[in-house]
TORBA-12132 format. One record per residue: residue number from 1; residue in one letter; y, z, x of N, C-alpha, C in turn. Coordinates in steps of 0.2 Angstrom, whole numbers, padded with zeros to 4 digits. Example, Ala and Ser with C-alpha at 12.3 -4.5 7.8 and 13.67 -1.06 7.14 Angstrom:
! residues 2
R n res n_c2 n_c3 n_c1 ca_c2 ca_c3 ca_c1 c_c2 c_c3 c_c1
R 1 A -0028 0039 0066 -0022 0039 0062 -0016 0039 0066 .
R 2 S -0011 0035 0064 -0005 0036 0068 0000 0039 0064 .
! end
This chain:
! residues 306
R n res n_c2 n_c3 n_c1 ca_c2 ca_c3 ca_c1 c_c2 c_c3 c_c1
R 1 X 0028 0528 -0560 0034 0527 -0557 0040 0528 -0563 .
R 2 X 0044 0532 -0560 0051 0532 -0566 0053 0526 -0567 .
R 3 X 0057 0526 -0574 0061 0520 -0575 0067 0523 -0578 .
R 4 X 0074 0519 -0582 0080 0519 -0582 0078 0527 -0589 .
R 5 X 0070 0526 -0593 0071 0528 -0598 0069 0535 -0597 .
R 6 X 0072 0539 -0599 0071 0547 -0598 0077 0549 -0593 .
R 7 X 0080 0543 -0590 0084 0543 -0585 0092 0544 -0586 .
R 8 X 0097 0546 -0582 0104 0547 -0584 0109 0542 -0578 .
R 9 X 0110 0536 -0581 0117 0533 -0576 0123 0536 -0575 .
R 10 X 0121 0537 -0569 0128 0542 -0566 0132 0538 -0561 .
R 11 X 0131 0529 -0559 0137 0526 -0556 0134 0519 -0557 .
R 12 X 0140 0514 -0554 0137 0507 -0553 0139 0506 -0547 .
R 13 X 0135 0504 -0540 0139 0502 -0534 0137 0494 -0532 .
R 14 X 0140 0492 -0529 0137 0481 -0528 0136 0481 -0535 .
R 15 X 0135 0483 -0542 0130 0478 -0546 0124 0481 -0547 .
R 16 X 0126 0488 -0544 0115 0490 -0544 0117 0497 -0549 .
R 17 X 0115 0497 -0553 0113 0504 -0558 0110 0509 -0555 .
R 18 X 0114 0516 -0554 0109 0523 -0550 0107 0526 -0557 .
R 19 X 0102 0529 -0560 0100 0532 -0563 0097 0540 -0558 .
R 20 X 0097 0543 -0562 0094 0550 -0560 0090 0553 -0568 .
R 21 X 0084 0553 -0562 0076 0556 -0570 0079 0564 -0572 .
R 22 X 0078 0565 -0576 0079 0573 -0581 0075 0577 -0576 .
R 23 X 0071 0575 -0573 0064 0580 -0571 0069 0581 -0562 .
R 24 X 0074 0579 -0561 0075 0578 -0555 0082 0585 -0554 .
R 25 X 0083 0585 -0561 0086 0592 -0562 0081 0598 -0561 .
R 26 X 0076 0599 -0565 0074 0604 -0563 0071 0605 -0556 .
R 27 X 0071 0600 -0553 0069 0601 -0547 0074 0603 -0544 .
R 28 X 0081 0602 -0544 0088 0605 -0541 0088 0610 -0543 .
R 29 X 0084 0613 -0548 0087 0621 -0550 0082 0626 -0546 .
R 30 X 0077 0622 -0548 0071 0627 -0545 0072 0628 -0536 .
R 31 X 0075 0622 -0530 0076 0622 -0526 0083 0628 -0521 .
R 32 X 0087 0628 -0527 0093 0630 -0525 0092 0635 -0527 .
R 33 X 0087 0637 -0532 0089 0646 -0535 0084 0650 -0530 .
R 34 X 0081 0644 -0526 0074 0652 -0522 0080 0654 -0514 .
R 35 X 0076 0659 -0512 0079 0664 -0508 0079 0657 -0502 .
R 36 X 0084 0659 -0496 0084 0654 -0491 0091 0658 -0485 .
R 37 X 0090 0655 -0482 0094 0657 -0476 0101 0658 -0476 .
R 38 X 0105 0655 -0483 0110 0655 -0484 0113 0661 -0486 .
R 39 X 0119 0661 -0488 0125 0668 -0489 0123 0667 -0498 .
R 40 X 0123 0661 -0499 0125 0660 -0507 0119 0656 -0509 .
R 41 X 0119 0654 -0515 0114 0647 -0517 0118 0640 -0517 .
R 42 X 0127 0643 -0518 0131 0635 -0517 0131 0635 -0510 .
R 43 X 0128 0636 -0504 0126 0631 -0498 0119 0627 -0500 .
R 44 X 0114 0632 -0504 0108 0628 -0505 0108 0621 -0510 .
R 45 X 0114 0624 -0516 0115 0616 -0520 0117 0609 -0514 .
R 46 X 0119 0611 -0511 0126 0607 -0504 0121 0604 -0500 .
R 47 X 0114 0607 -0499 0107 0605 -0494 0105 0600 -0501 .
R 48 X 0105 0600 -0506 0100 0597 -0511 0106 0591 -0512 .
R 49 X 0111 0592 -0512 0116 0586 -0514 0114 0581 -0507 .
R 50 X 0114 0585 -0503 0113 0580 -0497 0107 0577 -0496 .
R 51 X 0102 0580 -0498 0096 0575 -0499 0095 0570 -0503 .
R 52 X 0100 0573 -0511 0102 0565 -0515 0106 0562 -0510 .
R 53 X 0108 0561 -0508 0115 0553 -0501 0109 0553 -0499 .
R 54 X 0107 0555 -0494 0101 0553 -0491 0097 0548 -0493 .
R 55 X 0091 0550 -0498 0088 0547 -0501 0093 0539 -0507 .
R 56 X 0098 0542 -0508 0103 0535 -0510 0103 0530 -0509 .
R 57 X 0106 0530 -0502 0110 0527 -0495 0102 0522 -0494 .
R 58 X 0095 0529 -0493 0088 0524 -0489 0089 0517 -0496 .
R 59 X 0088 0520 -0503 0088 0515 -0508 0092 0508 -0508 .
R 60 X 0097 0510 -0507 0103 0504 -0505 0099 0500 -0501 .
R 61 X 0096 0503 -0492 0094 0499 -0490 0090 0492 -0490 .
R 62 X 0084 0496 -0494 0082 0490 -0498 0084 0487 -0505 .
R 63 X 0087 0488 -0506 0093 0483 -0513 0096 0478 -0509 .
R 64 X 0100 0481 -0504 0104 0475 -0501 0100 0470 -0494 .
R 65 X 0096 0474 -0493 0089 0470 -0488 0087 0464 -0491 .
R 66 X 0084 0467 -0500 0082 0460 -0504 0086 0457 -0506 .
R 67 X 0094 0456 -0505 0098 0453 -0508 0099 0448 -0502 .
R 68 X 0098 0451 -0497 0100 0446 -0491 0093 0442 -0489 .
R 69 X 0087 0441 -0494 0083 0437 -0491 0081 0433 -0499 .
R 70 X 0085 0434 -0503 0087 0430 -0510 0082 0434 -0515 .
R 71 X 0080 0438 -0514 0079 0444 -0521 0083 0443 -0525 .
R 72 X 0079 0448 -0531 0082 0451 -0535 0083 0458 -0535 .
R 73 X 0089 0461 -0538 0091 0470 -0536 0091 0470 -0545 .
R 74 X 0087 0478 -0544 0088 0480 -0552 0089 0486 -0550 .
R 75 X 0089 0492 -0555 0088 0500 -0553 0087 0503 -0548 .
R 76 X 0090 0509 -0547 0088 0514 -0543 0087 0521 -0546 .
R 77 X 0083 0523 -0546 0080 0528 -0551 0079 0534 -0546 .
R 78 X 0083 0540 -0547 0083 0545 -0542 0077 0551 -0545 .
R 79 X 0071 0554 -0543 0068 0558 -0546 0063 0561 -0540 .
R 80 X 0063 0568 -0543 0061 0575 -0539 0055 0571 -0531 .
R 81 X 0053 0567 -0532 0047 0565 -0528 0051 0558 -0523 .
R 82 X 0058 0560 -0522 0062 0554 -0519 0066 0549 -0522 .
R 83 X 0067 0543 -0521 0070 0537 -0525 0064 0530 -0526 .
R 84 X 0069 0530 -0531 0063 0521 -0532 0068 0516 -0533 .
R 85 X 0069 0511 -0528 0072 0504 -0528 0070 0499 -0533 .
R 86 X 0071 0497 -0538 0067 0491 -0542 0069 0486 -0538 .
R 87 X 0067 0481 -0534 0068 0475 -0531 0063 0469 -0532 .
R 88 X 0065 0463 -0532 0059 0457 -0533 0062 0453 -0528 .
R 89 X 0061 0454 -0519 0059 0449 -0517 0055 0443 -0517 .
R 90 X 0056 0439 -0513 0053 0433 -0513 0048 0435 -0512 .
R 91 X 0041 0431 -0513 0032 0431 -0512 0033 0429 -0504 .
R 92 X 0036 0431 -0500 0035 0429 -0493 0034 0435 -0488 .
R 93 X 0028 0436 -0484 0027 0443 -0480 0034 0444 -0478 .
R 94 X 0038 0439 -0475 0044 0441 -0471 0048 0443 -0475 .
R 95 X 0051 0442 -0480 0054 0444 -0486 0052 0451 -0487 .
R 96 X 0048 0449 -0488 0044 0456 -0492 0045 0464 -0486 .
R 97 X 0044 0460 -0479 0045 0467 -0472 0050 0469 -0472 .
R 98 X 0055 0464 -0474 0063 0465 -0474 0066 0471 -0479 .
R 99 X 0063 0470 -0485 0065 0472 -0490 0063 0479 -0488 .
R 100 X 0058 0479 -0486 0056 0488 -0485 0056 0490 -0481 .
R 101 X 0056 0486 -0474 0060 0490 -0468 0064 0493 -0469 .
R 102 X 0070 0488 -0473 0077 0490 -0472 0079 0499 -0473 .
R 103 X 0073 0500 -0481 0075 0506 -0481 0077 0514 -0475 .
R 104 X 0068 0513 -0470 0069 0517 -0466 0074 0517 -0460 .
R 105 X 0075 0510 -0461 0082 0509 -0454 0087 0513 -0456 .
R 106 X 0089 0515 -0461 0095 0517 -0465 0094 0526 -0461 .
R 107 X 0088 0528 -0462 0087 0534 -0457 0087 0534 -0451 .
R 108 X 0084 0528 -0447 0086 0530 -0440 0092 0528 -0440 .
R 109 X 0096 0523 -0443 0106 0523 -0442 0105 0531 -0443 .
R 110 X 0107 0534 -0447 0107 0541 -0447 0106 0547 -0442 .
R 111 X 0101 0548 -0438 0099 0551 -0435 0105 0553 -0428 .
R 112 X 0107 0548 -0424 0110 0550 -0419 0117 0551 -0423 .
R 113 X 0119 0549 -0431 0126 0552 -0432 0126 0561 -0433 .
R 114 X 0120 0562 -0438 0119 0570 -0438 0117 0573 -0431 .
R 115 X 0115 0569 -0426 0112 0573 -0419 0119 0575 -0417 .
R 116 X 0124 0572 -0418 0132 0572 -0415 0134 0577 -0416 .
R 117 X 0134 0577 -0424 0138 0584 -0430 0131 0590 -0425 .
R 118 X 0126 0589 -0427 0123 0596 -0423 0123 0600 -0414 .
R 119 X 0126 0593 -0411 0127 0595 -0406 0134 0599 -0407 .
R 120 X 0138 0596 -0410 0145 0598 -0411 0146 0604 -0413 .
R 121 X 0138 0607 -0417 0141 0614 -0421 0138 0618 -0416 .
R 122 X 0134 0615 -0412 0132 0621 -0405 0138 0622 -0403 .
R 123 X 0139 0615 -0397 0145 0617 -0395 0150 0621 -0396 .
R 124 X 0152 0621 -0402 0156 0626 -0404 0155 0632 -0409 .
R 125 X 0148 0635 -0404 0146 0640 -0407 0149 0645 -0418 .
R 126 X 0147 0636 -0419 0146 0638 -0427 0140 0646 -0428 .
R 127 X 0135 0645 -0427 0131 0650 -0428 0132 0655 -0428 .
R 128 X 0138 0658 -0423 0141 0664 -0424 0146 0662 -0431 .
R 129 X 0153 0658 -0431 0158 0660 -0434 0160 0656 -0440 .
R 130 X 0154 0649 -0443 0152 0648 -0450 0143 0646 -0450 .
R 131 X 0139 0652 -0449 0133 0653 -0450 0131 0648 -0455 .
R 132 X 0134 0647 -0460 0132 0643 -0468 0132 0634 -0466 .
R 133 X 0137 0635 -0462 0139 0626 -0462 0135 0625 -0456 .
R 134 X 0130 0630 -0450 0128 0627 -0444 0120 0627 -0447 .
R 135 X 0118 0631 -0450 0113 0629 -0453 0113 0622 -0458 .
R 136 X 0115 0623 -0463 0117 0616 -0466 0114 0610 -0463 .
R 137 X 0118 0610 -0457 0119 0604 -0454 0112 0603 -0449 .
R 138 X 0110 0608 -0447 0104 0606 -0444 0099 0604 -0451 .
R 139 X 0099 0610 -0456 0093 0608 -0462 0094 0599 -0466 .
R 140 X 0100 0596 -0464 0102 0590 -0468 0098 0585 -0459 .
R 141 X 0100 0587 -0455 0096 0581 -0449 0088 0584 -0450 .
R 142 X 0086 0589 -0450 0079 0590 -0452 0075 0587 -0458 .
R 143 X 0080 0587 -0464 0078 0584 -0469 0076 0575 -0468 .
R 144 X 0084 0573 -0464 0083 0566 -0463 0077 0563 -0459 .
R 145 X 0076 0567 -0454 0070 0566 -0450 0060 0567 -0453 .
R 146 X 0063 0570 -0457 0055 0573 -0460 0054 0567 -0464 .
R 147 X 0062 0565 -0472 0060 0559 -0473 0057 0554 -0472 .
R 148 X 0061 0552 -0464 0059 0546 -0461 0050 0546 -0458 .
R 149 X 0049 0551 -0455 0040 0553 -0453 0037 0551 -0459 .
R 150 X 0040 0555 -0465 0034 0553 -0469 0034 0546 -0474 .
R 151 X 0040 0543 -0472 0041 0537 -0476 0035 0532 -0475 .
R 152 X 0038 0532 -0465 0031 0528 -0462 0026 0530 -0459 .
R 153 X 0021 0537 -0464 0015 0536 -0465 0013 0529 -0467 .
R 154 X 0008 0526 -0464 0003 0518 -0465 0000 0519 -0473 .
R 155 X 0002 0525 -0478 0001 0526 -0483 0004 0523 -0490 .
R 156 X -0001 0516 -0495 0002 0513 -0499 0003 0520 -0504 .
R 157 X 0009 0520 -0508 0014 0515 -0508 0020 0515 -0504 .
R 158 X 0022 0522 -0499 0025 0523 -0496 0027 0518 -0491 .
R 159 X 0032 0517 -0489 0037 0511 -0486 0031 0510 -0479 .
R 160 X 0030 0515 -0477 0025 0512 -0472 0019 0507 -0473 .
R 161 X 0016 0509 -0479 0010 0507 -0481 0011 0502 -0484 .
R 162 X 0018 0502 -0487 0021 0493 -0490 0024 0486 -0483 .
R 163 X 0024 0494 -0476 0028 0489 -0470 0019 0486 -0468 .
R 164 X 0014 0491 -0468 0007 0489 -0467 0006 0481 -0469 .
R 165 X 0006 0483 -0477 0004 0478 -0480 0008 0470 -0478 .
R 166 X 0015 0472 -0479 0018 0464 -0475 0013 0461 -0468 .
R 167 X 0013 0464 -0466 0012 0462 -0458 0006 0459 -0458 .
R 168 X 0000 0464 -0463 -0007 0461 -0463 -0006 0454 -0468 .
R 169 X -0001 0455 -0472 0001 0445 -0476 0000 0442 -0470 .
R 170 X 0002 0442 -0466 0003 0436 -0461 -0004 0432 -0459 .
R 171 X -0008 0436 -0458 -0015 0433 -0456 -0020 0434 -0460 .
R 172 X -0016 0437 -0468 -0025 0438 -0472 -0023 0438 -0480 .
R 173 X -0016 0435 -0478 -0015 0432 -0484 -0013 0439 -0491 .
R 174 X -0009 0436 -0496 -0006 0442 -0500 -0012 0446 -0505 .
R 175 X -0017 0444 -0507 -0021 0450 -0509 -0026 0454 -0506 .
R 176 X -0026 0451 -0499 -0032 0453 -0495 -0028 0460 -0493 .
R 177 X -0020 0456 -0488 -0014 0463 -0488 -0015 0470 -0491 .
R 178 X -0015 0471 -0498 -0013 0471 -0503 -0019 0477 -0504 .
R 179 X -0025 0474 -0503 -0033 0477 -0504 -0032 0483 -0497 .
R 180 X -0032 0479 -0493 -0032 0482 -0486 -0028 0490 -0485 .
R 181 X -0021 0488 -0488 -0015 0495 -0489 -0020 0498 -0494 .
R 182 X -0022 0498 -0498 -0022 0500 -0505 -0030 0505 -0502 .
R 183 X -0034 0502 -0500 -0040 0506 -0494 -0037 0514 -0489 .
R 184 X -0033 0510 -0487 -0029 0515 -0481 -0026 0518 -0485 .
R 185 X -0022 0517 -0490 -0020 0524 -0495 -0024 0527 -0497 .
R 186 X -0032 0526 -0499 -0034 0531 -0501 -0038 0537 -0496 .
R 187 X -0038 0536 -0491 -0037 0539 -0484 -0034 0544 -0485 .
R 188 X -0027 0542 -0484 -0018 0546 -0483 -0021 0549 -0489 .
R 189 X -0022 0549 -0496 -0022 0555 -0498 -0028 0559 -0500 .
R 190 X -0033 0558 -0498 -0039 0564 -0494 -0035 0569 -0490 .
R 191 X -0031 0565 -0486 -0027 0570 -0481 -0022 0574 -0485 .
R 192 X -0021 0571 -0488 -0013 0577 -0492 -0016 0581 -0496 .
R 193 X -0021 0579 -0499 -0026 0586 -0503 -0027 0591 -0498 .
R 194 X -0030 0587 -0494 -0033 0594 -0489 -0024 0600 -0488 .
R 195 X -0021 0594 -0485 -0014 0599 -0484 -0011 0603 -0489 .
R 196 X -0012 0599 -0495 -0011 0604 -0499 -0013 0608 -0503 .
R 197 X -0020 0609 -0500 -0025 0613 -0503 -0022 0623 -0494 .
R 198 X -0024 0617 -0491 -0023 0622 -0486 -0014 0627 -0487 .
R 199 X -0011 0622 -0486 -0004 0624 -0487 -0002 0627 -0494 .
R 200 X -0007 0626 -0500 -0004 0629 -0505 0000 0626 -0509 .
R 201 X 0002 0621 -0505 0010 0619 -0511 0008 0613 -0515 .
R 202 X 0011 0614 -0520 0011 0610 -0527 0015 0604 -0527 .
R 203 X 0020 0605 -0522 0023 0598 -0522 0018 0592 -0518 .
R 204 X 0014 0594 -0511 0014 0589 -0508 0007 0587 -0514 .
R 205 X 0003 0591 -0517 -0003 0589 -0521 0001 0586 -0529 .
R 206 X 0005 0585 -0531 0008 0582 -0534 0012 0574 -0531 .
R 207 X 0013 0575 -0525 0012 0569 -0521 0008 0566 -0519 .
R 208 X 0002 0568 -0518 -0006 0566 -0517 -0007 0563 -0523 .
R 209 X -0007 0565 -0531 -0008 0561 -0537 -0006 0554 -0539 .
R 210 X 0002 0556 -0534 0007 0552 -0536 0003 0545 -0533 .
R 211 X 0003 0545 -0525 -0001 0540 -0520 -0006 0538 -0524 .
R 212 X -0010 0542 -0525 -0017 0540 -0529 -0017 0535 -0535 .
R 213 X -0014 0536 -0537 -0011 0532 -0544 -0009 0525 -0541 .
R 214 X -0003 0525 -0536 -0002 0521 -0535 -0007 0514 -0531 .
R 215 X -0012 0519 -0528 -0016 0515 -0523 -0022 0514 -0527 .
R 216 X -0024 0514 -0532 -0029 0513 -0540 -0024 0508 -0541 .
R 217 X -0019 0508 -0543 -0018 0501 -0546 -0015 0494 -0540 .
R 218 X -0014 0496 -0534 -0014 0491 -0531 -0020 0488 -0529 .
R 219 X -0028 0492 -0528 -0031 0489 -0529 -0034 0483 -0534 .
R 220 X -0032 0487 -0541 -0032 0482 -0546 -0029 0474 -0547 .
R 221 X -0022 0476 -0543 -0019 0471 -0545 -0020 0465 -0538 .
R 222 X -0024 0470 -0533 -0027 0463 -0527 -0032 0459 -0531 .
R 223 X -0037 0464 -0533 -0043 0459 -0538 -0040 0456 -0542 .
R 224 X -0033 0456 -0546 -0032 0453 -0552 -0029 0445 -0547 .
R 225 X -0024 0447 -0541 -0021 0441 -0537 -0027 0438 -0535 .
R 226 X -0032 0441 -0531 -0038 0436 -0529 -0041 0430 -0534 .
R 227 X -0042 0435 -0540 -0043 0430 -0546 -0042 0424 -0548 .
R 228 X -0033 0425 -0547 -0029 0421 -0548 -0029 0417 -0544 .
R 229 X -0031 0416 -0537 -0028 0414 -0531 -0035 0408 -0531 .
R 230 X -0041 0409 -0536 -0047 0405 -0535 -0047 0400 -0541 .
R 231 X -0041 0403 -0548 -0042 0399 -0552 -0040 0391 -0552 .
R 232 X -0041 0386 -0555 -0039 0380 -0554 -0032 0379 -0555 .
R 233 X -0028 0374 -0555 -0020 0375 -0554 -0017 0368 -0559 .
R 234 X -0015 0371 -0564 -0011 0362 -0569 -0005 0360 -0564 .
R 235 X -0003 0353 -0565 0000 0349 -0561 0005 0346 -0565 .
R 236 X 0012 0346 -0563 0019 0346 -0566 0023 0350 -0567 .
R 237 X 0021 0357 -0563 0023 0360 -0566 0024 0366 -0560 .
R 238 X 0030 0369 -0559 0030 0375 -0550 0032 0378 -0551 .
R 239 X 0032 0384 -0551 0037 0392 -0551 0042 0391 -0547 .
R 240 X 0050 0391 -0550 0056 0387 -0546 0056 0393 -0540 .
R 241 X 0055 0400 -0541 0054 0404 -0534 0048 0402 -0528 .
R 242 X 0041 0402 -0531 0037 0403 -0526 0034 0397 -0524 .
R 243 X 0037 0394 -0531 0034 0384 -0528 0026 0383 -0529 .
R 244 X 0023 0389 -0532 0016 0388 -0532 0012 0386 -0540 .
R 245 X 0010 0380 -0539 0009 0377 -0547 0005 0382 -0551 .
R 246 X 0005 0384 -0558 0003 0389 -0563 -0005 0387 -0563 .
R 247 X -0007 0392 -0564 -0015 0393 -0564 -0017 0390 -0571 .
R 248 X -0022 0386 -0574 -0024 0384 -0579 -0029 0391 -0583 .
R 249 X -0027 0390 -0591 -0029 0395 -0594 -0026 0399 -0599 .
R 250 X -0030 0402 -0603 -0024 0407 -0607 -0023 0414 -0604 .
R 251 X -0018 0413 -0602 -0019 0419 -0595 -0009 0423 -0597 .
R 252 X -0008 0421 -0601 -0001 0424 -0604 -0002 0426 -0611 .
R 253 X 0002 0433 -0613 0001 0436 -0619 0006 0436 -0623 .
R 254 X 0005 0434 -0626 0013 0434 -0632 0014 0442 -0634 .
R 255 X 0021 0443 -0633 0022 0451 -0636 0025 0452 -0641 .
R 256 X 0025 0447 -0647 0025 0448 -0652 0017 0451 -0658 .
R 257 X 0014 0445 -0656 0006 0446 -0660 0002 0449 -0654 .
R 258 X 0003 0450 -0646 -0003 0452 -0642 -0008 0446 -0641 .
R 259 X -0009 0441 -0644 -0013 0437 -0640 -0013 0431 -0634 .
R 260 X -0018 0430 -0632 -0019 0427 -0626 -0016 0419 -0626 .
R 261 X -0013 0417 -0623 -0012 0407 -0625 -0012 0405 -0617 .
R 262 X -0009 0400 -0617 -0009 0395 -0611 -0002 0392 -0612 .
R 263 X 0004 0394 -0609 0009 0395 -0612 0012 0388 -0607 .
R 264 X 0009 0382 -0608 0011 0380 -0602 0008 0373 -0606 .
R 265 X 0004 0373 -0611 0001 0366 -0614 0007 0369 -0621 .
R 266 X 0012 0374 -0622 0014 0375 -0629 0020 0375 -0629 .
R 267 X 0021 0374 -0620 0029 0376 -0618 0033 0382 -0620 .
R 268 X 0030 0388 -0619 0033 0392 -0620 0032 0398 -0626 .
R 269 X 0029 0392 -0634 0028 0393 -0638 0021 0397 -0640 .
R 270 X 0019 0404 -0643 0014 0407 -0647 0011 0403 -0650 .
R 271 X 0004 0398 -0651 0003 0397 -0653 0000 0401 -0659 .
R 272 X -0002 0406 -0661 -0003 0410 -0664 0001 0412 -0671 .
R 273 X 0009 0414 -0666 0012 0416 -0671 0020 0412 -0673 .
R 274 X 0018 0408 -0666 0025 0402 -0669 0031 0407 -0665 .
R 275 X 0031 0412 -0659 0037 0414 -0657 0038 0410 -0651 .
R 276 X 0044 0408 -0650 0046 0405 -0644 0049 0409 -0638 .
R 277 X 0046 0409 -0631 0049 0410 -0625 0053 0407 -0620 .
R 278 X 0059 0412 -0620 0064 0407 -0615 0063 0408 -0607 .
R 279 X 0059 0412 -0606 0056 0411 -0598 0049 0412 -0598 .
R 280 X 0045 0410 -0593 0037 0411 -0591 0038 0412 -0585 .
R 281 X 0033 0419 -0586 0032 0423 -0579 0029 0419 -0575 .
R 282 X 0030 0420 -0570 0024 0418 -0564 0019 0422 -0562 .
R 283 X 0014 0418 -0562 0007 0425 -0562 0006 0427 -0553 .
R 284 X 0011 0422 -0551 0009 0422 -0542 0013 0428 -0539 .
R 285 X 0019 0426 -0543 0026 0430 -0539 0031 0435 -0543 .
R 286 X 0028 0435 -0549 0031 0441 -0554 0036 0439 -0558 .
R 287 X 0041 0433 -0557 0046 0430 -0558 0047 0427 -0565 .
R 288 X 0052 0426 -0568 0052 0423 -0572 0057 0418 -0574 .
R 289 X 0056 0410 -0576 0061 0406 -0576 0059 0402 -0582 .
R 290 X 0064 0399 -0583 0062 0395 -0590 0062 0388 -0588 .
R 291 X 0057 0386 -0595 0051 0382 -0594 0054 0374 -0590 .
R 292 X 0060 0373 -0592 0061 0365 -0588 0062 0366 -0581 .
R 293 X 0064 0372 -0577 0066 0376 -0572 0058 0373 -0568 .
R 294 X 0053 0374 -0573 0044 0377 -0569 0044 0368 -0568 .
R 295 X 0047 0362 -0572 0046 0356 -0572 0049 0351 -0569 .
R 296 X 0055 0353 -0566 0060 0353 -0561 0058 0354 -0556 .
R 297 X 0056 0358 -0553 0052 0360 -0550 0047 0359 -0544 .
R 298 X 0043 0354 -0551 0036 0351 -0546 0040 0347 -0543 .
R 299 X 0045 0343 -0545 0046 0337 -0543 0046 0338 -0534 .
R 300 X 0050 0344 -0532 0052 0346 -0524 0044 0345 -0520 .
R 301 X 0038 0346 -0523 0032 0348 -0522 0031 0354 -0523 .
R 302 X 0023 0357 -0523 0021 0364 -0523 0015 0364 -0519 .
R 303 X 0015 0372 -0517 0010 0374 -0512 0004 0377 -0515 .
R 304 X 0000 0379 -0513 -0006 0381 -0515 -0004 0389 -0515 .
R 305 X -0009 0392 -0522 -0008 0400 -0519 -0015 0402 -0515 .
R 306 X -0011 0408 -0512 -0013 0412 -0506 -0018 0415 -0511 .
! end
């Protein structure tokens, strides 16, 4: 996945940083410089601007989706294979649907505003008398449509695959979910091979790798949660997000010296190398808070993990 580094900020909107990957250029250049139906390539750049907003706007969806079920919003990383929201919702199926719903609603709000504009440029027989701006406008509502189809593909990591996976939280618990998507992804890209062995194009088998990769480490990190989900649990102590007591063991790595401790009998502290931490992650929920935060905490109660 991209992150901010390799990456160029080009605005700040609510609080949320947009970066755009270097690689997301060449894909603008490659895109706009081939032959197409337009008069010029500046209609083609004006089609690739608009698939940026598009894809944007989906992103926001879920930034501001997690924000209204007490997430957290980090990045948005704009690159040739679409956008990536960093978000940490809450460890709750519901939470979790919300977040990633939100994105593809952002496409269907969209849909009947461009049906408007393409009725609009029939009706007034654009086709004949700005040929560049009727095509335009259907290729931007065809762009938006195809987005949204292949969002919700049932395919992890794809917002479908990640709406799958909520839903299957409800009755089979977070790493069974997790396992479950991450099976049915590797499915989805058996089929995008085939298509794009068929169809020849590079992009969509560059987006078959991309899935692949993603659905190889989702499986990992269900067996890694399943793990965790059997280990025994210390007492006094709750993750102030997901309320679920920390796992006993040396299961935290100091990234100073690299090694392993139990960050929880040392408060925070390496026993190793004597560095001290102002927050411990959660191994449940990804989160991190500092340590009197985890012992404050117990007091409300804790749940067991899933």
């Amino acid at each position: 996945m991209p992150t901010n580094k390799g990456s160029f900020k080009i605005f700040t909107l609510a609080g949320i940083d947009v970066y755009v990957h270097w690689s997301w250029f060449l894909a603008f250049w490659y895109f706009s410089s081939r032959p197409n139906q337009y008069s010029n390539y500046g209609w083609s750049a004006l089609e690739i601007v608009a698939l940026f907003g598009i894809v944007l706007t989906h992103e926001f969806g879920h930034q501001l989706a997690c924000r209204q079920v007490g997430g957290q919003t980090h990045d948005i990383v704009l690159w040739p294979l679409g956008g990536v929201a960093y978000v940490t919702p809450p460890q709750r199926p519901g939470a979790q649907l919300w977040s990633i719903a939100a994105g593809p609603l952002v496409n269907v709000f969209l849909i009947p505003i461009l049906s408007v504009l393409v009725s609009a440029s029939s009706h007034l027989h654009w086709y004949d008398t700005y040929p560049n701006a009727y095509e335009l406008i259907h290729n931007i509502w065809t762009i938006n449509f195809v987005l949204l189809i292949f969002n919700m593909m049932p395919v992890y990591p794809l917002d479908g695959g990640q709406i799958l996976r909520s839903l299957l939280w409800f009755p089979f618990g977070r790493a069974n979910s997790l396992l479950a998507a991450s099976v049915i992804g590797f499915i989805g890209v058996a089929a995008l091979v085939l298509l794009a062995v068929l169809s020849r194009s590079i992009w969509i088998g560059i987006m078959a790798a991309f899935i692949l990769m993603n659905c190889w480490g989702g499986l990992k990190q269900a067996g890694a949660l399943a793990r965790i989900a059997k280990l025994p649990r210390r007492e006094g102590f709750a993750c102030p997000s997901c309320k679920t007591a920390p796992p006993l063991g040396e299961l935290w790595r100091c990234g100073q010296c690299g090694k392993a401790f139990d960050t929880f009998i040392t408060l925070g502290a390496c026993p190793h190398c004597g560095t001290q931490f102002n927050s411990t992650q959660c191994l449940d929920c990804g989160t991190s808070r500092p340590m009197e935060e985890w012992r404050s905490s117990a007091e409300g109660g804790v749940r067991s993990a899933e």
